[in-house]
N, C-alpha and C positions, 0 to 999 in steps of 0.2 A: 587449445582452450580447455579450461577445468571444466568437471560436471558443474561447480556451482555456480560458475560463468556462466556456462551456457545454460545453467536452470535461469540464472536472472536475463537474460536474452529474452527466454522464451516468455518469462513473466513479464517486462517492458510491451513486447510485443504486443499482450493484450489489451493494451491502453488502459487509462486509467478508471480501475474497479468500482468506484465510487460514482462515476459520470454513467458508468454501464448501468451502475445498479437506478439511477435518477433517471436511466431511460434518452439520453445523451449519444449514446454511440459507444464506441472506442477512441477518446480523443490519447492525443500521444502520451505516453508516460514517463516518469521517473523511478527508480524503485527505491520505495523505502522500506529500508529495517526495521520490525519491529520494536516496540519499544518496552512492551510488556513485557514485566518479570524479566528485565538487566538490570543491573544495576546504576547508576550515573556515570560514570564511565567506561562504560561496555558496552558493545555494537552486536548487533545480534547476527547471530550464523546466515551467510548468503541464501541459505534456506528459508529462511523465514523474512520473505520479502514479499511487499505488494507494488504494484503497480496504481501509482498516483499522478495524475497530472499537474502541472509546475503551483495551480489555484490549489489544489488539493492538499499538496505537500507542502510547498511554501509560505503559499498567499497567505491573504487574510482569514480565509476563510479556511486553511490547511491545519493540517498536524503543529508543523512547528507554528504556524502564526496564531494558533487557540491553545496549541498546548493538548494536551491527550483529554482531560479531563472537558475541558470546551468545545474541542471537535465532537466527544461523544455525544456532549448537552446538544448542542447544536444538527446533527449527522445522525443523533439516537444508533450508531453502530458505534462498535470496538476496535480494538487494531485487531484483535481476534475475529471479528467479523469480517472485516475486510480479508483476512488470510482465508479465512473459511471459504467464502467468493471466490477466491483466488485460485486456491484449489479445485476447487468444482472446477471455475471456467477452464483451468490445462489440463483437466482429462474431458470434456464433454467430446 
Protein backbone atom coordinates (compact mmCIF):
# COMPACT_ATOMS: atom_id res chain seq x y z
CA UNK A 1 0.00 0.00 0.00
CA UNK A 2 1.13 3.65 -1.04
CA UNK A 3 1.73 6.38 1.82
CA UNK A 4 -1.24 8.19 0.07
CA UNK A 5 -3.37 5.15 0.27
CA UNK A 6 -2.87 4.74 3.45
CA UNK A 7 -2.96 8.67 4.38
CA UNK A 8 -6.68 8.15 2.82
CA UNK A 9 -7.32 5.05 5.04
CA UNK A 10 -6.52 6.65 7.83
CA UNK A 11 -8.71 9.94 6.85
CA UNK A 12 -12.00 7.58 5.99
CA UNK A 13 -11.49 6.28 9.23
CA UNK A 14 -12.29 9.32 10.91
CA UNK A 15 -15.85 9.38 9.69
CA UNK A 16 -17.34 12.05 8.39
CA UNK A 17 -15.64 15.66 9.46
CA UNK A 18 -18.57 17.68 8.85
CA UNK A 19 -21.18 15.36 11.11
CA UNK A 20 -18.15 15.57 13.94
CA UNK A 21 -18.05 19.02 13.65
CA UNK A 22 -22.33 19.16 14.01
CA UNK A 23 -21.60 17.18 17.00
CA UNK A 24 -23.07 13.70 15.23
CA UNK A 25 -20.30 11.38 16.04
CA UNK A 26 -18.00 9.77 13.57
CA UNK A 27 -20.68 8.42 11.17
CA UNK A 28 -18.91 6.34 8.14
CA UNK A 29 -17.05 8.15 5.34
CA UNK A 30 -16.22 8.65 1.91
CA UNK A 31 -13.14 10.73 1.00
CA UNK A 32 -13.40 13.58 -1.00
CA UNK A 33 -10.88 15.45 -3.08
CA UNK A 34 -10.64 18.87 -2.70
CA UNK A 35 -11.87 20.97 -5.09
CA UNK A 36 -10.30 24.30 -4.40
CA UNK A 37 -7.73 25.76 -6.63
CA UNK A 38 -8.01 22.59 -9.58
CA UNK A 39 -8.81 23.26 -12.30
CA UNK A 40 -12.16 21.49 -13.96
CA UNK A 41 -10.65 18.67 -14.98
CA UNK A 42 -8.18 17.94 -12.22
CA UNK A 43 -8.37 15.75 -9.19
CA UNK A 44 -6.72 16.84 -6.39
CA UNK A 45 -3.53 15.05 -4.86
CA UNK A 46 -4.58 11.99 -2.44
CA UNK A 47 -3.31 14.46 0.08
CA UNK A 48 -5.78 16.60 0.14
CA UNK A 49 -8.73 14.77 1.07
CA UNK A 50 -11.52 14.88 3.72
CA UNK A 51 -13.60 12.58 5.08
CA UNK A 52 -17.41 13.01 4.30
CA UNK A 53 -20.36 10.97 4.63
CA UNK A 54 -22.31 9.56 1.48
CA UNK A 55 -25.22 13.03 2.70
CA UNK A 56 -22.34 15.17 2.92
CA UNK A 57 -20.57 14.26 -0.18
CA UNK A 58 -23.28 13.32 -2.32
CA UNK A 59 -26.76 13.96 -1.13
CA UNK A 60 -28.59 16.94 -1.20
CA UNK A 61 -27.34 18.47 1.13
CA UNK A 62 -23.40 17.60 -0.01
CA UNK A 63 -20.67 19.01 -2.04
CA UNK A 64 -21.56 17.78 -5.27
CA UNK A 65 -25.42 18.04 -4.67
CA UNK A 66 -25.06 22.02 -3.70
CA UNK A 67 -22.04 22.44 -5.47
CA UNK A 68 -19.04 24.22 -3.59
CA UNK A 69 -20.36 27.58 -3.43
CA UNK A 70 -24.03 26.25 -1.87
CA UNK A 71 -22.56 23.79 0.45
CA UNK A 72 -20.49 26.86 1.92
CA UNK A 73 -23.88 29.12 1.93
CA UNK A 74 -25.51 26.44 3.52
CA UNK A 75 -22.44 24.65 6.06
CA UNK A 76 -20.85 28.40 6.40
CA UNK A 77 -17.42 26.10 6.04
CA UNK A 78 -14.96 25.65 2.97
CA UNK A 79 -13.46 22.65 1.57
CA UNK A 80 -10.40 24.45 3.26
CA UNK A 81 -12.15 24.19 6.30
CA UNK A 82 -13.03 21.00 6.31
CA UNK A 83 -9.30 19.92 5.51
CA UNK A 84 -8.23 22.25 8.20
CA UNK A 85 -10.58 19.72 10.77
CA UNK A 86 -9.19 17.03 9.11
CA UNK A 87 -5.87 17.63 9.87
CA UNK A 88 -6.19 18.55 13.36
CA UNK A 89 -8.59 15.44 14.06
CA UNK A 90 -5.08 12.85 12.59
CA UNK A 91 -2.72 14.25 14.72
CA UNK A 92 -4.81 14.88 18.15
Amino acid sequence: MSRASDHMGRVAALGCILCRHLGNGATPAEVHHIRDGQGAAQRASDWLTVPLCPEHHRGESGLHGLGRRGFERRHRLSELDLLAMTIEALYQ
